[in-house]
Structure formats: C-alpha cells, structure tokens
N, C-alpha and C positions, 0 to 999 in steps of 0.2 A: 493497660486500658487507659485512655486519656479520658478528659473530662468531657471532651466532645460527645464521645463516643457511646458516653453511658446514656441511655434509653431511657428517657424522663416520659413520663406517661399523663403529666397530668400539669396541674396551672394553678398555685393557689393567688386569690385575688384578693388585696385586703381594701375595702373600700374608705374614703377620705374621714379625717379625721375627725374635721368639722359632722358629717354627717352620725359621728358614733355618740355626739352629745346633743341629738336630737330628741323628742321623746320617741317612746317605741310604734305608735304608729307612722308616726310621719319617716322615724330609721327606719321603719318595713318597707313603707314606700319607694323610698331615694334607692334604697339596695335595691329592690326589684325592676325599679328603673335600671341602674348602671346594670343589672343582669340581662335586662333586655338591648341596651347598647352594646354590651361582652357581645352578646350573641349574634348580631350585627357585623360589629367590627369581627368577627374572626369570616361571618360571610363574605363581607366585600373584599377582606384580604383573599380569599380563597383557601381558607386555612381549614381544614376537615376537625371534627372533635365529634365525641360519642354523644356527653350530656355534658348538661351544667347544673350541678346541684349547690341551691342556694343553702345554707346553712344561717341563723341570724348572726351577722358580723364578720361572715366568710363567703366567697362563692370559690367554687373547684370546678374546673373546668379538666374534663377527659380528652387528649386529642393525643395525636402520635408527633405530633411538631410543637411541641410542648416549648424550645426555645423561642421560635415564629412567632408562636401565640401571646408568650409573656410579651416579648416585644407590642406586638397589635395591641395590648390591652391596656397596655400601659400608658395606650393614649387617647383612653377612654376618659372623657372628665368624670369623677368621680373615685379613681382610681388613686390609692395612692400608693401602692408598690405590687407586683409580681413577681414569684418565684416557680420557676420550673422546678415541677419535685417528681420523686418516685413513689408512686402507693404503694401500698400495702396492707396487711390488718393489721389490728391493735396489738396481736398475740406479741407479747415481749421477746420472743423467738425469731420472730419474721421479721419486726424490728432492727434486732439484732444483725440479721444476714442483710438485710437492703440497707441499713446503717454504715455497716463493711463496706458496701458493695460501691456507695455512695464516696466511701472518706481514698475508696483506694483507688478512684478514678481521679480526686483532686489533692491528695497529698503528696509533695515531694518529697525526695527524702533531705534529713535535716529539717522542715519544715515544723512549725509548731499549730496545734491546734485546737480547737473547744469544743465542746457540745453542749447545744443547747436544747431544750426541750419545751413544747407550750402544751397541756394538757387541757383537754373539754372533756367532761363525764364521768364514769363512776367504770373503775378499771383496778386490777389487785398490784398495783405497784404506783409508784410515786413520781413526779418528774424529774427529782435528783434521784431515784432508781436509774431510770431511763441511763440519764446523762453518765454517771459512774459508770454502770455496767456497759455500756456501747464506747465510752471511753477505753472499762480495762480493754473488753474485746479488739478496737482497735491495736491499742499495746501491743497485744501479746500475738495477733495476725504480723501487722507492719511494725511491728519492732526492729526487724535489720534493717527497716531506713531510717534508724537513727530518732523517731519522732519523740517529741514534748508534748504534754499537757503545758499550755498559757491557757489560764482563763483569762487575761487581762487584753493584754492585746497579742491573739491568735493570729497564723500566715493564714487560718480557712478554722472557718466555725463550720460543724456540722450541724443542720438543727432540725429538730422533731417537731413537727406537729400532728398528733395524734388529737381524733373527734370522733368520741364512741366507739364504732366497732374498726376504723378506718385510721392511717396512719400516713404522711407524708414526710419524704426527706431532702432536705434540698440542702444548698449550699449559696446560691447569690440570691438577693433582694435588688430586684431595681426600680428605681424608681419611678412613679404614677404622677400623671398633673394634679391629680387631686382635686381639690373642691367638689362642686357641687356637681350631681345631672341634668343636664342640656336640656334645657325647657322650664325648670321648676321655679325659675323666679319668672318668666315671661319671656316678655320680647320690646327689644330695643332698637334703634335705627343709629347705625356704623356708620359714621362721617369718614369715605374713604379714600384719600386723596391722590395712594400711589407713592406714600414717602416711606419713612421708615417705622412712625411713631403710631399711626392710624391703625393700620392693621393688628399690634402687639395690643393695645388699647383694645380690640375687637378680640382678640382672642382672650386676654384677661374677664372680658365679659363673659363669654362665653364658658369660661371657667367657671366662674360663680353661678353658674346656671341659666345663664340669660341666651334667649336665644337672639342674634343677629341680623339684621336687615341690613346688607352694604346698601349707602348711598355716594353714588363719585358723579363732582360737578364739575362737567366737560367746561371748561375754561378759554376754549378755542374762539379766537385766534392768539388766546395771547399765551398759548404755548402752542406742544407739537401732538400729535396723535399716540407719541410715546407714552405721554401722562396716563393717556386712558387705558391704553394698551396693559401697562403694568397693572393698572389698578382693578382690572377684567381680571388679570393673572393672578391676584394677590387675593380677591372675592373665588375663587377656585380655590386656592390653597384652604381658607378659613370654613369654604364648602367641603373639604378634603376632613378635618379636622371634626366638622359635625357629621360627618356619615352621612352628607347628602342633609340633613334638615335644613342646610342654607340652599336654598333653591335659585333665587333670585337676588340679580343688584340692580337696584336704581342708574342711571344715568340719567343726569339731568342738565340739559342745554343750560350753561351759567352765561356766554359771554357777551347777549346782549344784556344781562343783569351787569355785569361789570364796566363795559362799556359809554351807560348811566352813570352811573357812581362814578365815573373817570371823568366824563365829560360835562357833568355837574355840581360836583362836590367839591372839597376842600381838598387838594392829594395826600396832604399828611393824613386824611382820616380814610383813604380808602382801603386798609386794611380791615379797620376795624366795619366800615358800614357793610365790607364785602362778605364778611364774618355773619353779621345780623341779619342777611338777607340769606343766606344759607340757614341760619338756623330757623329762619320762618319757613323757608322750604320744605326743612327737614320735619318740622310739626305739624304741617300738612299733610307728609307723605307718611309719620306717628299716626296720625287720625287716621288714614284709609288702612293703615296695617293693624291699626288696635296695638300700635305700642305704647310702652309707660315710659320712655328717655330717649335720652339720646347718649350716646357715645362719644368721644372724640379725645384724638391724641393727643392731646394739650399737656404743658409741662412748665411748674409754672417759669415763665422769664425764659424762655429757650425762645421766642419768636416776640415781635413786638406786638405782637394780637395777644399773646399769652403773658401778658401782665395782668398782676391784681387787677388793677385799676381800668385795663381794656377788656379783661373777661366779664367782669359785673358789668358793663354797659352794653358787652353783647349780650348778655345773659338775661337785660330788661327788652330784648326784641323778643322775646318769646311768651305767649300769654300763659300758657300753668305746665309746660311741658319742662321737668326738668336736667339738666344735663349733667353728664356723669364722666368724670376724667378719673380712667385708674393710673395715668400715669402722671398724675398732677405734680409728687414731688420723687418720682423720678429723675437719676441723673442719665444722660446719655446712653452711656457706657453699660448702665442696666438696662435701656430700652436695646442697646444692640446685642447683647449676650442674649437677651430672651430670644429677639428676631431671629438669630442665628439659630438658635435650641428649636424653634417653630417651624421653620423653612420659609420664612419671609424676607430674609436680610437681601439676598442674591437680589430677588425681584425688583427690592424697592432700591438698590442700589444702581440699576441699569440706568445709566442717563439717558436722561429727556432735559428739555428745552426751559423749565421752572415757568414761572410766571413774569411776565414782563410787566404784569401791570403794578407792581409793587414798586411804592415812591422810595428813593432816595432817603428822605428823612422820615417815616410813619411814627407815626405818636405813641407813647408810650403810655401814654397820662390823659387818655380822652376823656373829657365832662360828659354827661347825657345829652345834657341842655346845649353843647355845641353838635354833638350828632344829634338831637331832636329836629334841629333848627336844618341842617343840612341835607335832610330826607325829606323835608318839605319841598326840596327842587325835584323830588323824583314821585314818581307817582307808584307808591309801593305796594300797594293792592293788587294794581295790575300788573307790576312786574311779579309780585310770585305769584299771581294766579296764573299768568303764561309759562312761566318757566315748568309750576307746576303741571299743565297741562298738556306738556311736551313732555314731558318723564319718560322717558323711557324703560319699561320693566322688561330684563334682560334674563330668560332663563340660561342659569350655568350649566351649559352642554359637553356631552360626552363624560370620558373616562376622569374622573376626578383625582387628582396628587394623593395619596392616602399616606400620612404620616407614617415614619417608618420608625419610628423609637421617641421617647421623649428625653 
C-alpha cells in the first residue's frame, strides 16, 4: 500500500497562532469565523465533506478528499497548518490498528521513525502509553523492513491526536498563511498599480484580517492598456484568495491629474506630487467605503517616492486617513518569493509600457514647503474631485483563480 492510497477521511485544522493568545471570547469568535471560511473554501473548491466539528482550538473537518481539502484550507487566513488524518475512536485497540495501518502505507524499509501523540480529555492510558505501545506494534508488524525508532530526527513521525471519545492519525503537517480572519480588523483601500510589490502589500493585509478595497489609477496615456489589464487580473487573484469578499476595484482615470503636475510643476517633483494626489483620491474613495487606511507597496528606498524623506511629505497630503506599508523594510527578493507562493509574480511580471511621465532626475529629498508652493499652480480640489467622480467601481466577474496550496 503506498501512501497515496491510504483512505484519509478526515482534515485536522489548527487555527493561527496569534489567534490562541487572544482571550477566550474573542478565540471563540476568530475560530468560528475561520470555520465558517473552512466551510466556504472547501464549497467554492467543490470539495464534498460530511461535517465540521469545531472543537475549542481545533476544527475537523469529515470529507472523502481529505488531501484536496488540507490543500483548500490551507489557504484560509487564519489557518496555520493542515493534516489529512485517519479517524478512529479513542479505544487504544483501534488506535493501535489505524496507527499500523497509517505507518505501513508511509514507511520504507530501512527508514526510521517516531510517534508522537497529543492528548485532550480523561482516557485510561497516557500519551507516552500511546506512543510506546503503537511504536512496539509497529516493530514487531514491519520489523523485516529493517525499521528504527529515531525520536530525534525521524524519516516519518507518525502522530496521534486523540479528543475524548475520537482519535486521528496522520503523518504530514502543511503549512497555513496564518494570521488572522478576513474581515476582523476592517477594511482598508489597496493602492494597485499592476507591479510586483502592491498586490503582496494587499494580501499581507489581508492576512492580518483586513479586508481590501483595490484601487488602480489608469495613468493613460502615459502608458499602455497593459497596466490596467494586469492590475484587473492581479484584483481577481486577491478576490481568488478572500472567497469572493473582494468584490470590487476602483479604476480611477489618473492622466489628466498627471498631465497637470507635468505641465505645471517642477519635474523633479513629479513623482512625488503624483503620489499626494493619489493619496487624496484614495481618502476620498476610504470615505465612501467606510475604510480605516490605506495600503500601499512601498519599501523603504527601492523607488525615489519611497524615501524617508519623500514618504512624510506624501504622507502630509492626507488629512487623518492613515497609510499602512507591510512591506516597508522588505527586501526584494522577499516581496518576490511571497508573489511567487501567492500567484501574483506571473501577472505583475508581464510587460507593459511603465510610466513615461517619470523625470530623469526625481528627488529624493523633497521639503513640504517646495511641494506646498508647487501645488498652488494646480488647482487640487478640482482635480480630485474630478478624478474622484469618474471612478470607476468595477465588479470582479465570473469564475475567480482560487488558490491551489499555500
């Protein structure tokens, strides 16, 4: 029998870590929440399951695709690991025989191995019972392939998790994004440009419980219809990832706002005033969503907008709304490993046309008081109240990318 093969029945869920040192109403809460996203995500997957019984600090989920399902769940936020297991009862006997049954579908021979055991409740044996005894048993079953007890470092741990009258055995743990459930801190507004670093920024948030609002500001002419394109596709993917509770993204006509700023301003500062006129947009369009921040892929010194000293002066165009960078001291190299892990790398890698209206030399080191003085040639009211008022709110239609592992 291989390992494929053995007939796992069931799904133990263990919810994030952060949520186990909450107190106990608020952990009741969060667990019930990620049980009603479990329940969800194994729908939209199309994945069948009997029930899901929440347990406090565990949920189990019954389904006959028991691999599928760890997969699906795994990419619940909230989630921090999955094991397809075997049930059984508590009786130390039955145990024993789905223990076997378990080590002789993933043990080679020569291989070495361990067992572990986590016990809940009031039962006549101990969880070093457990472990010994389903260890000799294995022994003296597959003994002519050679096997070792390693408790240190095992080729396959077998492990028990037994809760009251109910027992589960598995073998792989994989791993969960973790954090928090989708919705519990609010909602926030995703600055979505279509690169590489926006989108990872929007799903970290999304991690810590926040729910997302994409905003992508159409920049035409001074790129190509590629930008938007991706950045449609990449508010899909992050819709893919909340089960549908991202519904909609912004598009917002930006290029007679930049246009302005090009044909009136300083050029070394048009990055930065292109920046502050976005972020008013974006608190505009906070206000009508009832969000509490903003989002954005910012890192610091990786662009010349993303300097100390150019982010605080975008940061003063915003009257109380404030802005949130999880990938502030991010390097590269970890914003593209996550993109890749997410399903966002592809997307925001496909070339388009960038931005043309970015000067040669842009400042690193902008004063307030020279962009103060530089926005008096533009008449900034009006422009975000136009741009604002062309927004376009875009429902994300059809069949949504549904993450396939994390």
């Amino acid at each position: 029998m291989t390992e494929t093969s053995l007939a796992y029945d069931s799904v133990i869920v263990r919810f994030g870590s952060e949520i186990g040192v909450k107190s106990r109403p608020v952990r009741l809460r969060y667990e019930k929440l990620v049980a009603k996203h479990v329940r969800k995500a194994l729908r939209v997957h199309g994945i069948p399951f009997d029930r899901l019984e929440h347990s406090f600090g565990r949920l189990y989920v019954r389904t006959s695709e028991a691999e599928e399902a760890s997969k699906a769940i795994s990419c619940v936020f909230g989630v921090s690991s999955t094991s397809p297991a075997l049930s059984t009862s508590s009786s130390l006997e039955d145990i024993m025989d789905r223990g076997l049954e378990v080590a002789r579908s993933v043990l080679k021979p020569g291989s070495t191995f361990a067992v572990r055991c986590r016990r809940v409740g009031q039962h006549p044996y101990t969880s070093l019972d457990v472990c010994r005894l389903l260890g000799e048993r294995i022994l003296a079953e597959l003994g002519h392939m050679g096997l070792k007890v390693n408790l240190e470092a095992p080729d396959r741990t077998v492990y028990v998790e037994i809760r009251d009258d109910e027992a589960y055995i598995y073998t792989a743990i994989r791993e969960g994004v973790g954090g928090y459930p989708l919705g519990v801190q609010g909602k926030v507004i995703g600055l979505l440009s279509g690169g590489i670093d926006s989108p990872v920024a929007c799903w970290l948030a999304m991690r810590r419980g926040c729910l997302v609002v994409p905003v992508h500001f159409d920049i035409k002419p001074f790129t190509d219809d590629r930008l938007i394109e991706k950045a449609l596709e990449l508010a899909r993917v992050l819709a893919g990832w909340s089960l549908g509770a991202v519904r909609h993204v912004y598009v917002v006509p930006f290029g007679r706002v930049l246009e302005q700023v090009r044909s009136s301003c300083p050029e070394r500062l048009t990055c930065v005033l292109c920046k502050r006129f976005m972020y008013r947009i974006a608190e505009q369009l906070a206000s009508r969503e009832k969000a509490d921040g903003l989002v954005t892929g910012d890192a610091i010194g990786e662009q010349a907008s993303q300097t100390l000293k150019n982010m605080k002066v975008i940061d003063a165009a915003l009257a109380s709304l404030p802005v949130h960078r999880p990938l502030l001291c991010f390097d590269k190299a970890d914003t593209v490993r996550l993109a890749r892990r997410i399903g966002t790398y592809d997307i925001s890698s496909l070339p388009d046309a960038g931005c043309s209206a970015v000067p040669k030399k842009p400042t690193t080191a902008a004063r307030l008081e020279d962009v103060l003085k530089a926005e008096e040639a533009l008449d900034v009211e009006g422009l975000v109240h136009d741009a604002v008022s062309r927004a376009e709110k875009r429902k994300i239609e059809g069949p949504l990318p549904l993450p396939k592992e994390y």
